[in-house]
DOBA-862608 format. One record per residue: y, x, z of N, C-alpha, C in turn; residue in three letters. Coordinates in steps of 0.001 Angstrom, whole numbers, plus 500000, padded with zeros to 6 digits. Layout:
<tilos>
TILO    n.y    n.x    n.z   ca.y   ca.x   ca.z    c.y    c.x    c.z residuo
TILO      Y      X      Z      Y      X      Z      Y      X      Z     ALA
...
</tilos>
This chain:
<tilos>
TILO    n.y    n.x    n.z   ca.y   ca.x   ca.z    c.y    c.x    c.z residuo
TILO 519235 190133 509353 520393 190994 509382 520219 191970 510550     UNK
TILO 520209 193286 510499 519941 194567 511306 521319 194541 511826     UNK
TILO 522653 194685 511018 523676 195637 511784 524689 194238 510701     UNK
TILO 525721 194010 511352 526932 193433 511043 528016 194305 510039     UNK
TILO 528231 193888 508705 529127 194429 508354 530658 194311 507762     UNK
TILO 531180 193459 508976 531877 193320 508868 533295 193957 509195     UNK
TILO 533064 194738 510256 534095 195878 510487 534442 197122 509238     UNK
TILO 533144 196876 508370 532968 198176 507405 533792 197852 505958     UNK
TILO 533459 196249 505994 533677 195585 505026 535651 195541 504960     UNK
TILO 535826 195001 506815 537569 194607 506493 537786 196090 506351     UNK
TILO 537568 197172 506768 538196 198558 506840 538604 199073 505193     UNK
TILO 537199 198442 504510 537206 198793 503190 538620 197930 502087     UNK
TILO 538506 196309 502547 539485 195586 501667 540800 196007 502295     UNK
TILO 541162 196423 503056 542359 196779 503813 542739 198255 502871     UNK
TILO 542038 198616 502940 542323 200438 502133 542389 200177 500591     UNK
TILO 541857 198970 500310 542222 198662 498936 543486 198309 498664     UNK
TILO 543803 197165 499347 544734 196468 499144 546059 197177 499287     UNK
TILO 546227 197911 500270 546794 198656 500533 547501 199734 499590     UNK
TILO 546633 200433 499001 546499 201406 497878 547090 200273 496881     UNK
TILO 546443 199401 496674 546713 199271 495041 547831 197872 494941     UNK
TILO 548690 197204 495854 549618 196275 495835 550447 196785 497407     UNK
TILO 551675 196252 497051 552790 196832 497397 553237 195663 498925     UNK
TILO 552429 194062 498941 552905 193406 499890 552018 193740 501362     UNK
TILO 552571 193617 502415 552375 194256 503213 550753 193643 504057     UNK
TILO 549970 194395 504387 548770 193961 504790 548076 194375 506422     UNK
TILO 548186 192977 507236 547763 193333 508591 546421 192483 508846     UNK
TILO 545935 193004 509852 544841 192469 510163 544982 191860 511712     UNK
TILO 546156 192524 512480 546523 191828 513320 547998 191501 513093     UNK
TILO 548511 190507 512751 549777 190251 512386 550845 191047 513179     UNK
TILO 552107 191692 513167 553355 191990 514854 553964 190879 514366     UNK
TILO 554964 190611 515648 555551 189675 516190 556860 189683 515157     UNK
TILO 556990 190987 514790 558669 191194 513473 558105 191380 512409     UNK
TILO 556571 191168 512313 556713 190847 510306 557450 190087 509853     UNK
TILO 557622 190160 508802 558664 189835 507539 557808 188960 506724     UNK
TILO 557680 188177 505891 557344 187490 505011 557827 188229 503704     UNK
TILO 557364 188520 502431 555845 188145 502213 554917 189188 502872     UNK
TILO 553727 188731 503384 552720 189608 503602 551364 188425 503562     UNK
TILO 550375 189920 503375 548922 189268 503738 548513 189526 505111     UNK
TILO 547363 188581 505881 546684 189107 506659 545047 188617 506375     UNK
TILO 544492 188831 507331 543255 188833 506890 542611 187357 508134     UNK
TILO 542508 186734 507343 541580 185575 507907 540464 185326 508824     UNK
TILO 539567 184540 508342 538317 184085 508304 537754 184962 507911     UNK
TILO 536222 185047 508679 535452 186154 508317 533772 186049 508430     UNK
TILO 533089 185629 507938 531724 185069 508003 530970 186549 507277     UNK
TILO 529591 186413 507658 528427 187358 507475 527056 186259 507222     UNK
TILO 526225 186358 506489 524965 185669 506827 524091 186579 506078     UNK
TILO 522762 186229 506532 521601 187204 506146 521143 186150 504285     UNK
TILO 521229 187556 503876 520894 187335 502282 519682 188235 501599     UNK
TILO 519027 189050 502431 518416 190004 502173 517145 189745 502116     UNK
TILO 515853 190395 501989 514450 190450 501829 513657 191217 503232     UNK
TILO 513009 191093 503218 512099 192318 504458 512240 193496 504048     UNK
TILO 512349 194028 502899 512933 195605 502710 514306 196009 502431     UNK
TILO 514700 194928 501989 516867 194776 501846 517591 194170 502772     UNK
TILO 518213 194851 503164 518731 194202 504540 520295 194102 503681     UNK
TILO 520817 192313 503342 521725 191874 502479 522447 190705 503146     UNK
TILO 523857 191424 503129 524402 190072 503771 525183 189960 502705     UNK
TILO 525535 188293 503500 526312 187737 502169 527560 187770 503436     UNK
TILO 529154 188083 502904 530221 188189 503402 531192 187639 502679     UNK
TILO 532035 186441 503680 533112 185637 502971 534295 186144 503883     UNK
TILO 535209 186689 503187 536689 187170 503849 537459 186082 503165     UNK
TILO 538428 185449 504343 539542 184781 504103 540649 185439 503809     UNK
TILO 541641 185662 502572 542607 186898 502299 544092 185503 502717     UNK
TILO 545303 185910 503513 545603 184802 503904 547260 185194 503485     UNK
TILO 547806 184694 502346 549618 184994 502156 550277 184421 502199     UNK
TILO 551180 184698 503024 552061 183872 503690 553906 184418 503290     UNK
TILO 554512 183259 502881 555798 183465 502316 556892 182335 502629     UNK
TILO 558213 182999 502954 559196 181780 502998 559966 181459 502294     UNK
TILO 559104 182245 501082 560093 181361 499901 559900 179675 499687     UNK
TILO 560764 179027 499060 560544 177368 499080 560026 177180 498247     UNK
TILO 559266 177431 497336 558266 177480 496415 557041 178245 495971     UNK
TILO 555799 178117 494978 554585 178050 495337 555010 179539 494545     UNK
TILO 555732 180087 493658 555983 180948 492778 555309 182459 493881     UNK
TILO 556410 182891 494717 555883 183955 495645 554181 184237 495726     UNK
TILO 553863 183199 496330 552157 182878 496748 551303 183342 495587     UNK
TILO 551526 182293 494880 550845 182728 493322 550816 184235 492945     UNK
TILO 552218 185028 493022 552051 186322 492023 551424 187363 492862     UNK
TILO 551763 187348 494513 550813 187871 495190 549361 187778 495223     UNK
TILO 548839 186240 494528 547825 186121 494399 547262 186486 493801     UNK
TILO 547532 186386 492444 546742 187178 491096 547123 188667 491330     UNK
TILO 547946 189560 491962 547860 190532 492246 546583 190822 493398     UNK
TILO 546608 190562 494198 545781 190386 494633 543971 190532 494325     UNK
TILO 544101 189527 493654 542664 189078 492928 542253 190361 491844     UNK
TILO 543455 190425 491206 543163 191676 490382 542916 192818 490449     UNK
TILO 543217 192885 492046 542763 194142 492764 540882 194257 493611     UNK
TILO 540742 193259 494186 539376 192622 494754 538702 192753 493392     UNK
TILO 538741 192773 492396 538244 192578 490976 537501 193594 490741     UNK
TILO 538421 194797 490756 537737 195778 490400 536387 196083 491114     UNK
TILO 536208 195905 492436 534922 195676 492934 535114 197566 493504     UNK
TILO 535719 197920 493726 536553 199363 493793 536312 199832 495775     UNK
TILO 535616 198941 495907 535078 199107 497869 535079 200280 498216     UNK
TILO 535119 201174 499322 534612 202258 499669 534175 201862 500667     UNK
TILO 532812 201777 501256 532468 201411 502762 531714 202454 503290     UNK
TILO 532367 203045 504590 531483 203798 505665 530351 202814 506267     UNK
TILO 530195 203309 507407 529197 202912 508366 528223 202921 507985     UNK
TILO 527786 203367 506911 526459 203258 505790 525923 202077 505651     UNK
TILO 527282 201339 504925 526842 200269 503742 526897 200362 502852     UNK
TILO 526501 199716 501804 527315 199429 500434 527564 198290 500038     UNK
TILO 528939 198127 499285 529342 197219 498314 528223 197017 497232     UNK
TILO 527401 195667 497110 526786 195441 495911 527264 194759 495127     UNK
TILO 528215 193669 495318 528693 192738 494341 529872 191796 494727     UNK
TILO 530853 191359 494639 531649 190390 494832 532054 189704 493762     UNK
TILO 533012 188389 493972 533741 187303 493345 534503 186679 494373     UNK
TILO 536063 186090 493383 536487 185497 494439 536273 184439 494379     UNK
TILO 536287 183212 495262 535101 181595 495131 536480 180747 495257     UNK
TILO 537391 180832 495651 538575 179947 495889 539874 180294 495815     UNK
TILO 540795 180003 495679 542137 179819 495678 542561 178600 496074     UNK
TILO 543779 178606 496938 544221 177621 497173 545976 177868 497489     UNK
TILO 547257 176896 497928 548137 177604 497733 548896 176259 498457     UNK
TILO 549641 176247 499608 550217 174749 500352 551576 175068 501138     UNK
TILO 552224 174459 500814 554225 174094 501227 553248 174398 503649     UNK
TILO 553990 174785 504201 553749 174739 505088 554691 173753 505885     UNK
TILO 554170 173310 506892 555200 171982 507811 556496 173062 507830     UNK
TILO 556577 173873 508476 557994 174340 508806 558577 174764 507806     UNK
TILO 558487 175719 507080 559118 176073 505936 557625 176959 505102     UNK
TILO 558113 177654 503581 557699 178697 503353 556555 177914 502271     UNK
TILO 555303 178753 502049 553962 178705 501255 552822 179446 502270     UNK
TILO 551966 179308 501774 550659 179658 502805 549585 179606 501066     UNK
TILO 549001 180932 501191 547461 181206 500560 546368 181699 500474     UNK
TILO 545611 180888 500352 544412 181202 500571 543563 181786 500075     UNK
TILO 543143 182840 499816 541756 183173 498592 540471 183831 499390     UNK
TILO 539735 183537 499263 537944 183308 499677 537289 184314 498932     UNK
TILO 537013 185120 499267 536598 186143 498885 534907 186132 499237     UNK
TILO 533812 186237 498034 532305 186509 498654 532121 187490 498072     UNK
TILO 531100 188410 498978 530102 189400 498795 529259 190000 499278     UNK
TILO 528116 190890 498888 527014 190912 498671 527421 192713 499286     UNK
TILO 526578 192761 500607 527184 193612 501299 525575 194257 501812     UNK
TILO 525074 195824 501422 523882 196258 501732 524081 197115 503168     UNK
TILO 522895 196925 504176 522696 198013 505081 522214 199149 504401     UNK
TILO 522465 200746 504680 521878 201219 503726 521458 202576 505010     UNK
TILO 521383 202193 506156 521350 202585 507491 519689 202316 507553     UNK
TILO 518791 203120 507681 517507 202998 508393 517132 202731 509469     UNK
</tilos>
């Protein structure tokens, strides 16, 4: 792995998400968000590439969080969500490219204090395209 792309990568799912679903999306949470919203998780990079492809593999944690008392909220944000990551619709500066994604998980849990909490795991296949 030459160059990290992970700054290129959240800049890109952030401008998606953004654009194309309506719940609110931070990457650093404020102190007066509101529920429902996403933020952005977990964030891994590893080298996936060849001696002439410089290929990482990139797992984003997409993370929604709601105080409604049931899993209902979580869920429809979710498949909204997913349906958006789907399109595979990236725009990345820094001179990368988007080669491929899927999402690898879902998950969806009552939190101790109140509310829902979800999870979706996002992988992909992320090129240097930087000499």
């Amino acid at each position: 792995m030459r160059r990290i792309p992970l700054n290129a990568f959240a800049k890109a799912a952030y401008a998606l998400l953004t654009a194309h679903q309506t719940t609110p999306v931070y990457d650093d949470v404020p102190e007066n968000a509101v529920a429902p919203y996403i933020s952005f998780g977990l964030f891994t990079a590893k080298e996936a590439g060849t001696k002439v492809n410089d290929i990482s593999d990139v797992t984003l944690n997409i993370d929604i969080w709601s105080d409604y008392s049931g899993k209902k909220e979580v869920n429809e944000i979710a498949n909204d969500v997913i349906e958006v990551l789907n399109t595979g619709a990236f725009t990345l500066d820094d001179d990368f490219k988007f080669v491929s994604g899927q999402v690898d998980f879902f998950e969806s849990f009552a939190e101790d204090d109140a509310g829902y909490h979800g999870v979706i795991t996002y992988l992909a296949k992320i090129k240097n395209i930087k000499e």
